[in-house]
C-alpha positions in Angstrom: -1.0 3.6 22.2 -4.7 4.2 22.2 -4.3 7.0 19.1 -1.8 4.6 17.7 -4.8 1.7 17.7 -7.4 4.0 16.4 -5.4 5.2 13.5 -4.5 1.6 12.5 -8.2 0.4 13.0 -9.2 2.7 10.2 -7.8 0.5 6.9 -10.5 1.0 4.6 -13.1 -1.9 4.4 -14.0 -1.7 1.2 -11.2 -4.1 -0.6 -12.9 -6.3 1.3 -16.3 -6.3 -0.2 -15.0 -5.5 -3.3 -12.8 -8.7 -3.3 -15.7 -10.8 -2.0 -18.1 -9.5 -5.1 -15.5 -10.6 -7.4 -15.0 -14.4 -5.8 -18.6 -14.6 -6.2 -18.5 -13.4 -10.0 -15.9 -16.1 -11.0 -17.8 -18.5 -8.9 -20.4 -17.9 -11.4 -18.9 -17.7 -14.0 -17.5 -20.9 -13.8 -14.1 -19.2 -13.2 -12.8 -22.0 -10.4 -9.2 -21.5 -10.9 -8.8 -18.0 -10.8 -11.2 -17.7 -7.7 -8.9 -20.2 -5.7 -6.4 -17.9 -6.6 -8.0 -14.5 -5.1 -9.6 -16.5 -2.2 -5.8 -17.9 -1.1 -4.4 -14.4 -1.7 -7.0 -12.8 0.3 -6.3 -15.1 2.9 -3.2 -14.2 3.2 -3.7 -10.8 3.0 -6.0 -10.9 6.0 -3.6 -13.3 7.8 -0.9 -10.2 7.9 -3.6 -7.6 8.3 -4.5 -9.1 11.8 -0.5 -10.3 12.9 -2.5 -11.7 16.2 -3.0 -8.0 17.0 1.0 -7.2 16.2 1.2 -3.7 15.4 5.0 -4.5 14.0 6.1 -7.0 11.7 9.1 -7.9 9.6 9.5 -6.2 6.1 9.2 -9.8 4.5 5.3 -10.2 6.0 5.4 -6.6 4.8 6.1 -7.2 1.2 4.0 -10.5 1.8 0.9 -8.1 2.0 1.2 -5.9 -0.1 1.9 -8.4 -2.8 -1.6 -10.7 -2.2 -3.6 -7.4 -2.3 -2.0 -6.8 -6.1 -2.6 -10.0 -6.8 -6.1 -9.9 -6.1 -6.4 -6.0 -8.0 -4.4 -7.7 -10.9 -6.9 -9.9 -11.5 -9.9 -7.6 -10.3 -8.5 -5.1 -13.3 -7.7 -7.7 -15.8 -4.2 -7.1 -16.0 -4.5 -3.7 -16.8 -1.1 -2.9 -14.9 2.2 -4.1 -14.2 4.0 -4.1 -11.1 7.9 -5.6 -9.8 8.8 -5.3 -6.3 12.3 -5.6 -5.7 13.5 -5.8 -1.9 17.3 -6.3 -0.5 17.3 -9.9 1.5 19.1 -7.5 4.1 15.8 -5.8 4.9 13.5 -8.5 4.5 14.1 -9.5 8.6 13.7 -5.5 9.8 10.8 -4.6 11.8 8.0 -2.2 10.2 4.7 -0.9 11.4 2.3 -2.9 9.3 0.3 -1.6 6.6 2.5 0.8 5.5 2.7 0.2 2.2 -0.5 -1.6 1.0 -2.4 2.3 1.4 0.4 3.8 -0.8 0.4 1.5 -3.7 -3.9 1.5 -3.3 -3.5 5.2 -4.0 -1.1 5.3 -6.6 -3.5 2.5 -8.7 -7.1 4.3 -7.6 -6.0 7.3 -8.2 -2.6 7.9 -9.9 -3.1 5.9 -12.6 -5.4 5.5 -15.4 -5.9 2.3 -16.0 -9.0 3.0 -18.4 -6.5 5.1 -20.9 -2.8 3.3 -20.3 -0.8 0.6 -19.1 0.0 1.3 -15.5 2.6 0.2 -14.1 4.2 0.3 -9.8 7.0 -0.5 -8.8 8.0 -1.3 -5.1 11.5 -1.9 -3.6 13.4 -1.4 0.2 17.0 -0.9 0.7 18.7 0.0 3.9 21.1 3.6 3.8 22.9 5.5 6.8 20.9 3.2 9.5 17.6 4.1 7.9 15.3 1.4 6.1 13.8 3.0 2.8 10.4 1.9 1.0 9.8 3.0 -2.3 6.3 2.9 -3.9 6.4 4.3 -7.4 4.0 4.9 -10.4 4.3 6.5 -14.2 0.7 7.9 -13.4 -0.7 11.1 -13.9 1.4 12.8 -11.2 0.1 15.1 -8.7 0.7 19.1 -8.0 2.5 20.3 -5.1 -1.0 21.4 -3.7 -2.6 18.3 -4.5 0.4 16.4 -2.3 0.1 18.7 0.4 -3.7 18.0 0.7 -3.2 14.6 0.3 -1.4 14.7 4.1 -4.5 16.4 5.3 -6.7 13.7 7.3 -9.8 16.4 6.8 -9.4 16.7 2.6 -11.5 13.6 2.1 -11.0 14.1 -2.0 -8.8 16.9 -3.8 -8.9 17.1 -7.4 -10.2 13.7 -7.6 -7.0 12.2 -5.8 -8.7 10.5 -2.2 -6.4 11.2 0.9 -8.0 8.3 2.9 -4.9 6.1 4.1 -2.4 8.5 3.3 -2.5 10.9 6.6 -3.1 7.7 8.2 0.0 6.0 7.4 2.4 9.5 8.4 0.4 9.5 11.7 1.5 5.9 12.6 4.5 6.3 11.3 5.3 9.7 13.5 3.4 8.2 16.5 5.5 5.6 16.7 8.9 6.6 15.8 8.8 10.6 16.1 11.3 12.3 14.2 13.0 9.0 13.2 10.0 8.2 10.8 8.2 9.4 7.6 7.2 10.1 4.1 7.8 12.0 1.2 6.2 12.7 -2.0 7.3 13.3 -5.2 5.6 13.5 -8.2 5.8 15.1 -11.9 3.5 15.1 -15.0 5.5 11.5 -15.3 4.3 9.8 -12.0 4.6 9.9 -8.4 7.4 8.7 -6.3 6.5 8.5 -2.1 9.2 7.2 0.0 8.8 5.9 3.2 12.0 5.9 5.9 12.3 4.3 9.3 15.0 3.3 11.7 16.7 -0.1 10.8 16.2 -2.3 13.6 15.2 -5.9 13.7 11.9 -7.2 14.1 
């Protein structure tokens, strides 16, 4: 439990101050509106991120999160990307260790796409098969090697080839702490994007 609380207090802080710099830009720029907007998602966002020190939550607060923080990197890119999440109501009442999937779709924007030279666009979805609840997080990014994914699971490769690993060996070690050999990820990824899926056992919250 101890290793479990360390690895979940390490969510980089960053989005954080970065959200706060871009309230205060809209503030000033007389943007009222669209800073209600971020403020109310980041409240949100924060609201899940805490759980009142839940480490599990249903897939619907899930989704919930994960949805504010591209809210806020929507606007904080100026809708230079695209993203649908799709979710079966049958999985929205399943438990999940939370933030699972906010680090997965932060490094498929930061760092498989290329937002400066296309269109990105993620997509997100959950389905339940053979007893197993599946999350999907998927980009048409750059794609990534097989030695670039296999780094990317190393907690001591801080950056490979440009790609950032932080959050990713996080999320596997959570995942494998808490559910063993009943939990995990995978990576796949081509010249056409990257496709990680997440699997866990489908019990209720």
């Amino acid at each position: 439990k101890n290793e479990f609380d360390v690895l979940q207090s390490q969510i980089n802080p960053h989005f954080l101050y970065n959200t706060l710099d871009i309230i205060v830009w809209m503030i000033e720029n007389e943007k009222q509106a669209d800073a209600v907007k971020v403020v109310t998602a980041l409240a949100r966002f924060f609201r899940i991120s805490l759980s009142r020190g839940k480490s599990i939550i249903t897939v619907r607060d899930e989704i919930e999160h994960v949805r504010n923080y591209l809210t806020i990197q929507h606007m904080r890119f100026k809708n230079r990307f695209t993203y649908g999440i799709e979710a079966d109501e049958s999985v929205m009442d399943l438990a999940s260790v939370k933030l699972i999937l906010q680090p997965l779709v932060e490094n498929a924007l930061l760092h498989g796409i290329d937002i400066k030279r296309q269109t990105g666009k993620i997509w997100i979805s959950g389905n339940v098969s053979e007893g197993k609840l599946i999350l999907i997080v998927k980009d048409n990014g750059r794609g990534m090697t097989k030695e670039q994914i296999r780094d990317l699971f190393n907690s001591h490769a801080k950056k490979t080839n440009g790609l950032s690993a932080v959050g990713i060996p996080n999320v596997k070690e959570r995942l494998e702490l808490y559910y063993g050999t009943q939990g995990g990820m995978e990576y796949v990824s081509s010249g056409n994007g990257t496709e990680v899926t997440v699997f866990l056992p489908a019990i209720y919250d």
